[in-house]
Gaussian input, Z-matrix of N, CA and C with variables (Angstrom, degrees):
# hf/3-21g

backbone

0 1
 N
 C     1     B1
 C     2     B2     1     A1
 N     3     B3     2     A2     1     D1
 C     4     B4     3     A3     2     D2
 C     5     B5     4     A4     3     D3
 N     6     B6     5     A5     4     D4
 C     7     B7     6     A6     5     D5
 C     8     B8     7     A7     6     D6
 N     9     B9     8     A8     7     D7
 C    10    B10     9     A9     8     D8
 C    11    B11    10    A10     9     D9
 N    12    B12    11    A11    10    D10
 C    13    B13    12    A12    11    D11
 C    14    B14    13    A13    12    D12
 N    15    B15    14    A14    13    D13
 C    16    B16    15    A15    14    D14
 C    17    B17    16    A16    15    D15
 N    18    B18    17    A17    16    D16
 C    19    B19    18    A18    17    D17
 C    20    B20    19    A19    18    D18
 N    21    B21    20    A20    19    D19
 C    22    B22    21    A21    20    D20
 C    23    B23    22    A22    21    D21
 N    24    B24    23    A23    22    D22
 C    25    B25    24    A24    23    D23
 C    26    B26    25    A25    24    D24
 N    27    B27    26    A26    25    D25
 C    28    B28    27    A27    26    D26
 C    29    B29    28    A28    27    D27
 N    30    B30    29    A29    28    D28
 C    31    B31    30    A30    29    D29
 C    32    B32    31    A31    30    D30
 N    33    B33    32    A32    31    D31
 C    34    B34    33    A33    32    D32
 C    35    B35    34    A34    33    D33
 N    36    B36    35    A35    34    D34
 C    37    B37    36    A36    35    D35
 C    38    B38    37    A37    36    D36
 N    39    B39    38    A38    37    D37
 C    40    B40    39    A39    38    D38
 C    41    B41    40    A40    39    D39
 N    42    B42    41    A41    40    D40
 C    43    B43    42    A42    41    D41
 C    44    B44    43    A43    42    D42
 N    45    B45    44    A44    43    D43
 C    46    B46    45    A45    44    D44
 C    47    B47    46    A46    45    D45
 N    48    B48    47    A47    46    D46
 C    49    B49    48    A48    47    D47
 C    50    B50    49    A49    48    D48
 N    51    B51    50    A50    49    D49
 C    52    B52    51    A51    50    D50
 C    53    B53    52    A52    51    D51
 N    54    B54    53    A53    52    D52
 C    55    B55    54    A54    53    D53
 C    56    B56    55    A55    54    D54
 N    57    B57    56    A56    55    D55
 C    58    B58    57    A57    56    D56
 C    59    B59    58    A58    57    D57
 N    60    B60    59    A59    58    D58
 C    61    B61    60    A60    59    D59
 C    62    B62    61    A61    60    D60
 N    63    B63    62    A62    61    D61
 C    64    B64    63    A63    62    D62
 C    65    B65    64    A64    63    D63
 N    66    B66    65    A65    64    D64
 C    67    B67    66    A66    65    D65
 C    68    B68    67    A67    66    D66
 N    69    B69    68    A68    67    D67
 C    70    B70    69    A69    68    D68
 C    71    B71    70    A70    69    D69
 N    72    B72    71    A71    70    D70
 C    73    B73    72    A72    71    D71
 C    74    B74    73    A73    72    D72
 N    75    B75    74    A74    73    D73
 C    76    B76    75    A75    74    D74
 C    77    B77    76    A76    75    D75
 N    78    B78    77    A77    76    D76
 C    79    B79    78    A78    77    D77
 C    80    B80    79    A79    78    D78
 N    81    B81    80    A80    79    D79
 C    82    B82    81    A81    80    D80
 C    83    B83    82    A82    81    D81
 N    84    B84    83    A83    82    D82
 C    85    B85    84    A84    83    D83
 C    86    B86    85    A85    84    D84
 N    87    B87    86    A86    85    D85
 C    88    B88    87    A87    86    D86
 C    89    B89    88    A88    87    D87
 N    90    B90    89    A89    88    D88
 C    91    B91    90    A90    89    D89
 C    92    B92    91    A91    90    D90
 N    93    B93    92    A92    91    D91
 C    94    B94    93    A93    92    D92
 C    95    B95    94    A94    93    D93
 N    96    B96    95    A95    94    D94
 C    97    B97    96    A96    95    D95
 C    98    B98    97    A97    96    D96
 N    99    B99    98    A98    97    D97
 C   100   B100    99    A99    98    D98
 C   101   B101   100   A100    99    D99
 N   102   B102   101   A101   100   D100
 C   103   B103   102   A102   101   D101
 C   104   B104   103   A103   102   D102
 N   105   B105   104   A104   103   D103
 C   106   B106   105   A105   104   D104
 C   107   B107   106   A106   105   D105
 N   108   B108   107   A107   106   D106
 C   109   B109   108   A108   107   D107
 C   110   B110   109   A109   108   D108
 N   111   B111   110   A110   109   D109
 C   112   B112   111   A111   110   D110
 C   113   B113   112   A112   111   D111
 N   114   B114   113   A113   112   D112
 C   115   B115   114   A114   113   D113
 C   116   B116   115   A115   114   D114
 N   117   B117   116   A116   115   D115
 C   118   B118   117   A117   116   D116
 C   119   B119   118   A118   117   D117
 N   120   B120   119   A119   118   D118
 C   121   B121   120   A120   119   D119
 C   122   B122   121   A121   120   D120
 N   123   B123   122   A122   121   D121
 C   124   B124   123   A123   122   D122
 C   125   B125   124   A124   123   D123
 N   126   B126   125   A125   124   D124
 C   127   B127   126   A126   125   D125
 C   128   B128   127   A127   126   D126
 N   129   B129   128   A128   127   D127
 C   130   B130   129   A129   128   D128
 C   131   B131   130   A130   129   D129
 N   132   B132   131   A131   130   D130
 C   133   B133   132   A132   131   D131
 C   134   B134   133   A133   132   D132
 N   135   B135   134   A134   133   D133
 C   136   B136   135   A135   134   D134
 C   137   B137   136   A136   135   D135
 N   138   B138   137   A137   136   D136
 C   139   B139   138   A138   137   D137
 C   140   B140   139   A139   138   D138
 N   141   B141   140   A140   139   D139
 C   142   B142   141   A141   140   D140
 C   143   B143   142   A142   141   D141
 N   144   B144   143   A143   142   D142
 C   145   B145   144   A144   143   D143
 C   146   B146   145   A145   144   D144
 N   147   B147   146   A146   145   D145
 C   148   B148   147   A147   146   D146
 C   149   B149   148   A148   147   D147
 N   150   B150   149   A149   148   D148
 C   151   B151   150   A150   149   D149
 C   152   B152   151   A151   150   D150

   B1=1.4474
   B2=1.5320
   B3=1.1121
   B4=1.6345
   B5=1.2930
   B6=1.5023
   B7=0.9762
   B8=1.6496
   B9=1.4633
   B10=1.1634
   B11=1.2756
   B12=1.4073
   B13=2.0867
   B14=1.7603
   B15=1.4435
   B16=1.7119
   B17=1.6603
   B18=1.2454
   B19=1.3169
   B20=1.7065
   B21=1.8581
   B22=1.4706
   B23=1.6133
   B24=1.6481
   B25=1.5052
   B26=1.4459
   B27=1.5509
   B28=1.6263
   B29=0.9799
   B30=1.1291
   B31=1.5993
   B32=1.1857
   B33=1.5892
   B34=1.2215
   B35=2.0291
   B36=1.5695
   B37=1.8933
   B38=1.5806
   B39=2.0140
   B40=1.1443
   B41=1.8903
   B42=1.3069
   B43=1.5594
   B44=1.6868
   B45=1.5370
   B46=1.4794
   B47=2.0226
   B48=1.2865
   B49=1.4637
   B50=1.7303
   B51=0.8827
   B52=1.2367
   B53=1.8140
   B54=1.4285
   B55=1.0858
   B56=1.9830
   B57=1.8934
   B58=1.3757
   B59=1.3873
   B60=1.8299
   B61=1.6177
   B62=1.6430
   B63=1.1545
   B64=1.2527
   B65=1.4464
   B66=1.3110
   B67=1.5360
   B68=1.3969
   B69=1.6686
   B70=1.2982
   B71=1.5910
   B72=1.6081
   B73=1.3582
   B74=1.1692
   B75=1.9269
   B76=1.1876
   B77=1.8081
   B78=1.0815
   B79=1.7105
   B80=1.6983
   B81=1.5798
   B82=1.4947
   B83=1.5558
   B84=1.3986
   B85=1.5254
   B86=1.3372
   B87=1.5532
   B88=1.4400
   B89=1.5578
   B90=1.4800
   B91=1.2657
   B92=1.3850
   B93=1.8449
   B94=1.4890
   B95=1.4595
   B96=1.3615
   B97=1.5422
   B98=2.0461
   B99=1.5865
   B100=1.4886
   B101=1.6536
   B102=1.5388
   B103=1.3128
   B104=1.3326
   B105=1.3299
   B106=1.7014
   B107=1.5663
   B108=1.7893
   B109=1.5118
   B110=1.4006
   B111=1.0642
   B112=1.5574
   B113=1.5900
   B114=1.2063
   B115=1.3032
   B116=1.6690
   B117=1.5352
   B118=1.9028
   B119=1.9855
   B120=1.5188
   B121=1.8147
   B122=1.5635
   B123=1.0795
   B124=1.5645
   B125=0.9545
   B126=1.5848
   B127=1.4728
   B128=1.6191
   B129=1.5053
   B130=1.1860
   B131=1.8483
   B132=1.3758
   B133=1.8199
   B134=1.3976
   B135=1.1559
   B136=1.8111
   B137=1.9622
   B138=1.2243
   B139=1.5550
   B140=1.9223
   B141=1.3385
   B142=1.5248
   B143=1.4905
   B144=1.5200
   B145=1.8102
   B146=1.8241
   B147=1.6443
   B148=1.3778
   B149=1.1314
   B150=1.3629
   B151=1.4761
   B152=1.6063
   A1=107.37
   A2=112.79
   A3=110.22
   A4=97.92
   A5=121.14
   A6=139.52
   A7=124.82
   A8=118.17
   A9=142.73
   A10=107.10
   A11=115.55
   A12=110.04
   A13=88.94
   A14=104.27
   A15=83.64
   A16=89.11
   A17=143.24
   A18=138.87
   A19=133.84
   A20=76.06
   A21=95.66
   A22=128.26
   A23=86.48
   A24=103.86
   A25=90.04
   A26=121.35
   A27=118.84
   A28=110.94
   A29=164.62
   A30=146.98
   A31=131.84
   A32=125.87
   A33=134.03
   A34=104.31
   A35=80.99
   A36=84.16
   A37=106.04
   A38=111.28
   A39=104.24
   A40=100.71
   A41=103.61
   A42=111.58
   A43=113.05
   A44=96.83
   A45=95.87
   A46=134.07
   A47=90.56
   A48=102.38
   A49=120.74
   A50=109.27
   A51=120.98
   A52=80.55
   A53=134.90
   A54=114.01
   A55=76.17
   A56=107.90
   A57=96.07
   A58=137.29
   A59=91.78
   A60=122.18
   A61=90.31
   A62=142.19
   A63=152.90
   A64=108.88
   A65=117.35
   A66=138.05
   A67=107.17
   A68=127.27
   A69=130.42
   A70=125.37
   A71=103.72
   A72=114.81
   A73=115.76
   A74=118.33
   A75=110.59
   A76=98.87
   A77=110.87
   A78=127.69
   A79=96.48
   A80=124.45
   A81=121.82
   A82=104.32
   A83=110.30
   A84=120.10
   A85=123.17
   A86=114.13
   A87=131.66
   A88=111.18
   A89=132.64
   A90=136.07
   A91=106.41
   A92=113.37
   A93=96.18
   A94=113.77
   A95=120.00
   A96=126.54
   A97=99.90
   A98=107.82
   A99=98.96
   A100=154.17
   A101=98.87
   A102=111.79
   A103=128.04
   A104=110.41
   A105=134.32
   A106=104.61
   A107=82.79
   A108=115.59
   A109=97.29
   A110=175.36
   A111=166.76
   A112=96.84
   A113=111.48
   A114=137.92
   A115=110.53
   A116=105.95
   A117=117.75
   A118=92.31
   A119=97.34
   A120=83.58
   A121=105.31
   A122=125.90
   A123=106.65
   A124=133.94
   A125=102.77
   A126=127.94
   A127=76.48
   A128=131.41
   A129=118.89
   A130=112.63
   A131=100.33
   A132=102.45
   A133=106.70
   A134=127.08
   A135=132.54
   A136=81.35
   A137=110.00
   A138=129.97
   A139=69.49
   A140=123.99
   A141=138.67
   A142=75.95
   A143=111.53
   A144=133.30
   A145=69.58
   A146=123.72
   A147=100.87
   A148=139.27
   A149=117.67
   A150=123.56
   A151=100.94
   D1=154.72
   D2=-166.80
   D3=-111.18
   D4=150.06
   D5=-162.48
   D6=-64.68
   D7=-14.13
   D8=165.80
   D9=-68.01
   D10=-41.58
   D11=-157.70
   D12=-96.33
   D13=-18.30
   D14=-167.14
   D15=-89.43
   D16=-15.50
   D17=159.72
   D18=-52.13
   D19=-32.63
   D20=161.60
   D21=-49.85
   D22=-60.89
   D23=-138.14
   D24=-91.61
   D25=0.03
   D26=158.07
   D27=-107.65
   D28=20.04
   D29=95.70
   D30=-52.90
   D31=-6.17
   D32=159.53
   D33=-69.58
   D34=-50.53
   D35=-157.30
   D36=-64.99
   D37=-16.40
   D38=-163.17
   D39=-101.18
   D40=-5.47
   D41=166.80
   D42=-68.74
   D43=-61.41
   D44=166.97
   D45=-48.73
   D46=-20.71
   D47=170.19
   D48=-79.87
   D49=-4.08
   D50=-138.56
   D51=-122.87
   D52=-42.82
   D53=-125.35
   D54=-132.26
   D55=-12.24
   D56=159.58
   D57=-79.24
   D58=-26.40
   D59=178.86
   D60=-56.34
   D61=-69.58
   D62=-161.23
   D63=-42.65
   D64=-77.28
   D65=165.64
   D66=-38.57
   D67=-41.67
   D68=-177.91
   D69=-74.24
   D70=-15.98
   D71=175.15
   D72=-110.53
   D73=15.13
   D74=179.02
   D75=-122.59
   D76=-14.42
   D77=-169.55
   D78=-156.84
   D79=57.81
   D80=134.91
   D81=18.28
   D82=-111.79
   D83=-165.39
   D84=-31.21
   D85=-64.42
   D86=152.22
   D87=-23.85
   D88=-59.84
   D89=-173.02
   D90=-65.93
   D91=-28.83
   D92=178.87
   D93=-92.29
   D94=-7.15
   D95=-166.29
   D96=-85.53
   D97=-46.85
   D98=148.76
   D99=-73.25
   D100=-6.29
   D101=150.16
   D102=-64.57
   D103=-39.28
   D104=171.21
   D105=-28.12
   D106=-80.48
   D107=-171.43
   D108=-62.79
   D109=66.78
   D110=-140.92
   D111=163.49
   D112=-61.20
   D113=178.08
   D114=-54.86
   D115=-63.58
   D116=-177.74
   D117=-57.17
   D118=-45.44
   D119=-166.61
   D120=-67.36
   D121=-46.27
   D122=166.04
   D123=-16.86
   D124=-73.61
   D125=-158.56
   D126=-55.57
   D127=-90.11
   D128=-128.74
   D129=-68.12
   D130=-14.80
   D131=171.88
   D132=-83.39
   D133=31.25
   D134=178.82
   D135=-112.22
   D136=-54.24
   D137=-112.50
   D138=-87.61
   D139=-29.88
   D140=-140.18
   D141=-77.62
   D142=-65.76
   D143=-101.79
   D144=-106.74
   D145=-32.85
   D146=172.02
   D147=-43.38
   D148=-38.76
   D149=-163.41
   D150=-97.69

């Protein structure tokens, strides 16, 4: 992987962290119902990009 996409794809993941923590300390439930979903979209773009 070249050094650009993996620069990418950790300032994406660490934006997204950043912006559930936020939502999660202002609406709890909400923060865990998009952690969920954060989590399911992973899993299945791991599950994609395997094969």
């Amino acid at each position: 992987m070249s050094q650009k996409r993996t620069s990418a794809i950790i300032l994406v993941v660490v934006l997204v962290f950043v912006v559930v923590t936020l939502v999660a300390l202002g609406n709890p439930a909400l923060g865990v119902a998009i952690s969920a979903g954060v989590t399911v979209a992973t899993l299945v773009w791991k599950m994609l990009h395997a094969k």
